[in-house]
C-alpha positions, 0 to 999 in steps of 0.5 A: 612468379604470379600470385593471386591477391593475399599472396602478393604482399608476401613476394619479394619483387613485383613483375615490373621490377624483375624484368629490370634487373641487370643479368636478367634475360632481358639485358642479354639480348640487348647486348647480343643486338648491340654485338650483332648491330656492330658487327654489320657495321664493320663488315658494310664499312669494309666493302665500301672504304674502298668507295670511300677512300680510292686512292688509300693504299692497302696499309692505309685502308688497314689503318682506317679499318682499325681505327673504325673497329676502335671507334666502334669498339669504344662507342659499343664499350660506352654504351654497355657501360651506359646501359650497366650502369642504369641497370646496376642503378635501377637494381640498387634502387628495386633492392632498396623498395623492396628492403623498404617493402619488406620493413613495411610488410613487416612492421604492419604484420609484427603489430597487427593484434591477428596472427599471420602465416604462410606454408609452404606444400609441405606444410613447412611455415615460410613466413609468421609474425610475432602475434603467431609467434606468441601464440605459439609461445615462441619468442621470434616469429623466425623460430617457426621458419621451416616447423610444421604444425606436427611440431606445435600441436599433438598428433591428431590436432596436427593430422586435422590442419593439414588436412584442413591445409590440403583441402584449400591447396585443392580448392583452387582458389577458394578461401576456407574460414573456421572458428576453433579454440586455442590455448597460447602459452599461458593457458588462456583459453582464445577463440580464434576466427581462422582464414586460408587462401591458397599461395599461388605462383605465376603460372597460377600453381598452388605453392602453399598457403596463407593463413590468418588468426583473428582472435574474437574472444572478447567478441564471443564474450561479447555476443554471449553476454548479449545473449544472455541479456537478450534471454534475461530480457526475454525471462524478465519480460515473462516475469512481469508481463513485459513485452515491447513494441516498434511501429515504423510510421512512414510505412504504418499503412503498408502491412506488405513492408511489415512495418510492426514488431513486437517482442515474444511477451506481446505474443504471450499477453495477447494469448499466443505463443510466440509467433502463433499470429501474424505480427499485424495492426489488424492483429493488435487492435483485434486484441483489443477488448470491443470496448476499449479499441477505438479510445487507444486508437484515438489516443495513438493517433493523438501522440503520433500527431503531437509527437509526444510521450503516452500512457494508455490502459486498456484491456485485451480480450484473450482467444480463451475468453480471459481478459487481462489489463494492459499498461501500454506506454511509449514516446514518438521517434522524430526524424531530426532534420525533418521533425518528422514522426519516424518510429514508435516505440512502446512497451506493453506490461501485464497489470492485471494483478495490480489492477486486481490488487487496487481493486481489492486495496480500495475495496479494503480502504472502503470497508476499512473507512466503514470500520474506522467510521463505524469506529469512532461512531462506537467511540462517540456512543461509548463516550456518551455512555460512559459520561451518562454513567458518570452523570447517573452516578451523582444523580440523587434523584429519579427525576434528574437520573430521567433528564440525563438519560433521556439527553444522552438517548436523543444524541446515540439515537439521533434518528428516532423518537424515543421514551423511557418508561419506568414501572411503579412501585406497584408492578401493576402499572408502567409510566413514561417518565422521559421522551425525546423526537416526536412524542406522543405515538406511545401510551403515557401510562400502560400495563406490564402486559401491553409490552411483550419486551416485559413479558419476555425480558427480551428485546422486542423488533417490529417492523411494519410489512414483517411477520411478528407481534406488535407492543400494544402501546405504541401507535402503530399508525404512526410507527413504522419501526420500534423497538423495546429493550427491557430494563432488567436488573437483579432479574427485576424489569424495571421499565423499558427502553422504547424507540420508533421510526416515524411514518414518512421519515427516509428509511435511507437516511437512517443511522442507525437503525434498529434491524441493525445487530450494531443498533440492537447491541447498543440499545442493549447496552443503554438498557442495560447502563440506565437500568442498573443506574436506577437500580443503584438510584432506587438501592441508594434510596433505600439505604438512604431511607434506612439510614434517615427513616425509622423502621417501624413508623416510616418517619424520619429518624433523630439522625435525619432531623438534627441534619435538617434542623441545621440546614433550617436553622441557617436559611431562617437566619439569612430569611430572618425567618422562625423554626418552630420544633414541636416535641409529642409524647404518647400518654401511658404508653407503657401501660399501654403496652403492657395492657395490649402487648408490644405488637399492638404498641407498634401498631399504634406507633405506625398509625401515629407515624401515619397520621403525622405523615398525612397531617404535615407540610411537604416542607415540614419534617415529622420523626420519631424521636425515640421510643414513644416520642416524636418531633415536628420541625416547622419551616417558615411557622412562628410560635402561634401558628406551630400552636395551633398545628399541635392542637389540631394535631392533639386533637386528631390524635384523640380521635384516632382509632387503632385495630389490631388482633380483629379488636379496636384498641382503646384510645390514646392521647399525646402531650405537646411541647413548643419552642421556636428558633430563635426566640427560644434559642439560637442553636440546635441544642437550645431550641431542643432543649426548649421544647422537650422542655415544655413537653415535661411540663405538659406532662407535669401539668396533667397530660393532653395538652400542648405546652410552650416554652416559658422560663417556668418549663425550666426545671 
């Protein structure tokens, strides 16, 4: 039997073997020779034993005939013998190789993971391994022998292998493969790679078939889980604009050897569909915006020389005229023998959004600086303000309220000459009492009117070059900027608040400046701070006066005087100095009062309040001291000079004239009585005492006069 390649390692003897067997048509025809070969000899030695042997007799040459036949006989016998007992050798020997063979075949097939079949024309199975068995859900590959595929499957699965089988007994030689899926005997579901030859004997007729079973699941599992990273690949890439490249450097100038590929993704960053232009060098750097092409060459050719890692961003002008920031980054592939550049390997990645994104995160950083800055430049100015507030709030005096407010102005606005200006008790006229930088380029004393911030009760901006009135109180030769907040307070202009820019000054420098909302706000609020501060400064005053002042006269009150008189009374004694206190009681007063009314009386009582006002020290202390009577505390002033004062006093008040009602009222006189701390007394309440004292004692000595204080004065 011949047989083609895969079906010769299913015979059971090779050609070589066949012709060896004992039996064989071969071994019979050497026989029938060895037959006819002795037969001639028998008959030649017949003719001739007679030549041989002339002188034997008929019962000898009988003899020799038969002893010739016998040794011919036996040397024929001998050499079948010979010639069986090779063949039976040689017969013993091809079963044994082909027992071996067959184990061989076996073995190799039983353990081979593919499944093996052979069929026969009828589609009976004549040979299966165990894999095939299994799969079959057989136990011994022998339960298949002489089954058909009818027997294994359904109907129409069945009608399908056949014909499948048929049409590789029809190819002539030719092998089909296939892929189907199957079910084994667990229920597992397997892909199987089939392919078929067909059996073919010696006289190169089709016998049957052979089959094999290849189970590729995992593979399919495989290429399909490849699949899907290549898609998920694929998506990832279009998600985050990735995209990839391979350049193949020994064939880099040689664009017919198509050195470069490139992903899908790079097609769709450079703004193509995929395949939509040629993948090309040419193609790359035309994408490549104008002014960025020539740097990434650069920067390539560098890292191909040095074989090194590199990071490039640069931008890529779309065919929609978009342009998109790139992120390319990539590494050399060396040959490792020769070190040689080999392949470049890069990845392309879409940042326009981050680009965006850090565009728009260092502009917020940037504004959010100017805030924070902006910030702790309000924090500073709310510090200042509030310490300012805090340092009014324990200024006694105007004068010292001015020199704060003036110090704390100069620092929140460090790039302006500034001035207070503060209106006179007489709202006809209003003084600069505090300025700071350049002085001088306001008017030191100037009326309600030259403001237009008091005339309006609003902030007044100018700024040279710009339409809008000027105050006329500001040296506008010199100032090219001002601006002045009104210092209102219970609906009252109090002063203003008055900054200029100086001529020559850099205007870049500036900060702040005044055209600010920033700066117009705080100057509002310094107007606002400073002139609720001298409101409370001049309401404090007032309570203060009414608390220490007599309502009527405008004197200080007895409250005021006791509170002085200790306060004199130390520092004369650490001086080692003298008080004197002079005590004066109007003369008649009531008959006064009674002759003219009590309105004139007050009358009286105010210009005696304003003659003591105007006839005493500025250290001196001048109070009414109840009803009629008043009280001098004299700093600094010994006995003889305190009697000197109240005679010229006593004088004065002689010659004092007083009108009330359009008529001139009679005149009046004062009796005085003098005692000095501390000849008179080393307390308050001694010294007092003294004095009033005496003036008792004037009055009892006839009245206008001034008394001191003797032992005598004693009641």
């Amino acid at each position: 039997m011949k047989t083609n390649e895969a079906a010769g390692k299913l015979t059971a003897l090779t050609e070589h073997e066949a012709e060896a067997r004992p039996g064989s048509r071969m071994n019979w025809t050497n026989l029938a020779w060895l037959a006819f070969l002795v037969a001639i000899g028998l008959t030649i030695f017949e003719k001739i034993k007679h030549f041989i042997f002339p002188h034997f007799s008929a019962g000898q040459h009988q003899t020799v005939t038969v002893c010739v036949g016998t040794i011919a006989a036996v040397v024929g016998a001998y050499y079948s013998t010979r010639r069986l007992d090779k063949a039976l050798s040689a017969r013993a020997q091809v079963e044994k190789n082909l027992a071996l063979e067959r184990n061989v075949l076996r073995t190799v097939t039983d353990n081979i993971p593919d499944s093996i079949f052979a069929k026969d024309t009828d589609g009976r199975y004549l040979l299966a391994n165990k894999a095939f068995a299994t799969l079959h859900g057989m136990k011994s590959p022998d339960e298949l022998l002489g089954k058909t595929v009818f027997d294994l499957f359904p109907k129409e699965r069945a009608i399908t292998l056949t014909a499948d089988d048929m049409k590789v007994m029809r190819s002539g030689g030719a092998s089909m493969e296939s892929e189907r899926t199957a079910i084994d005997a667990q229920g597992i579901v397997k892909v199987l790679h089939t392919t078929k030859v067909p059996l073919i004997d010696k006289g190169d007729a089709v016998v049957g078939i052979v089959g094999l079973h290849r189970d590729i699941t995992r593979r399919k599992e495989a290429e399909q889980k490849l699949r899907q990273s290549e898609a998920n690949l694929a998506a990832a890439q279009r998600i985050a604009h990735f995209g990839s490249v391979e350049l193949h450097l020994p064939t880099r100038n040689e664009p017919e050897k198509k050195p470069l590929r490139w992903s899908d993704e790079v097609f769709r960053i450079f703004g193509y569909e995929p395949g939509g232009v040629e993948v090309s060098r040419e193609t790359y750097f035309s994408s490549i915006h104008a002014d960025d092409r020539e740097n990434v060459r650069r920067a390539l050719e560098h890292a191909i020389h040095q074989a090194r890692p590199f990071a490039i961003e640069f931008r890529v002008a779309r065919p929609d005229g978009t342009e998109r920031n790139i992120l390319e980054r990539g590494d050399i592939i060396c040959d490792p023998k020769t070190n040689e550049p080999m392949k470049l390997v890069a990845s392309l990645q879409d940042v326009t959004e981050r680009v965006q994104a850090e565009i728009l995160l260092h502009n917020a950083n940037q504004k959010l600086a100017e805030k924070v800055q902006e910030l702790e430049q309000r924090s500073k100015e709310i510090n200042l303000l509030s310490e300012m507030g805090s340092k009014l709030q324990a200024c006694k005096e105007p004068d010292e309220a001015y020199v704060e407010i003036c110090s704390k102005a100069e620092q929140l606005f460090p790039k302006w000459s500034g001035s207070l200006c503060v209106t006179t008790a007489s709202k006809t006229t209003v003084e600069t009492v505090s300025d700071w930088g350049q002085s001088g380029h306001v008017e030191r004393v100037f009326g309600p009117d030259d403001c237009w911030a008091l005339r309006r009760g609003q902030p007044q901006l100018y700024r040279r070059g710009e339409k809008g009135p000027a105050c006329r109180h500001i040296n506008l030769k010199e100032v090219t900027e001002s601006l002045c907040v009104p210092l209102m307070a219970q609906g009252e202009a109090l002063g203003i608040v008055s900054l200029q820019m100086m001529r020559g000054q850099d205007q870049a420098d500036l900060a702040p400046r005044s055209s600010d909302e920033g700066e117009r706000r705080l100057a509002a609020v310094l107007a606002k701070q400073v002139a609720l501060s001298l409101w409370n400064l001049k309401l404090r005053e007032s309570l203060r006066n009414q608390s220490i002042c007599d309502p009527l006269t405008g004197l200080f009150n007895r409250r005021y005087m006791e509170e002085s008189l200790e306060r004199e009374f130390s520092r004369a004694n650490r001086h080692k100095s003298s008080v004197a206190i002079v005590m004066l009681d109007l003369d008649h007063f009531k008959r006064f009062n009674d002759t003219f009314g009590h309105q004139a009386g007050d009358e009286l009582l105010r210009a005696l309040g304003d003659l003591l006002k105007k006839n005493t020290r500025s250290q001196d202390i001048a109070c009414r001291y109840g009803g009629e009577e008043f009280a001098l505390v004299l700093s600094d002033s010994s006995l003889e000079g305190a009697y000197k004062r109240a005679e010229i006093l006593r004088q004065q008040v002689k010659q004092l004239s007083v009108e009330y009602d359009g008529k001139t009222l009679g005149a009046v006189s004062v009796s005085m009585g003098v005692a000095v701390f501390p000849d008179h007394g080393t307390t308050m309440g001694d010294v007092l005492r003294a004095s009033d004292q005496a003036l008792y004692s004037a009055k009892r000595e006839g009245r206008d006069r001034v008394s001191v204080w003797t032992t005598e004065s004693v009641v």
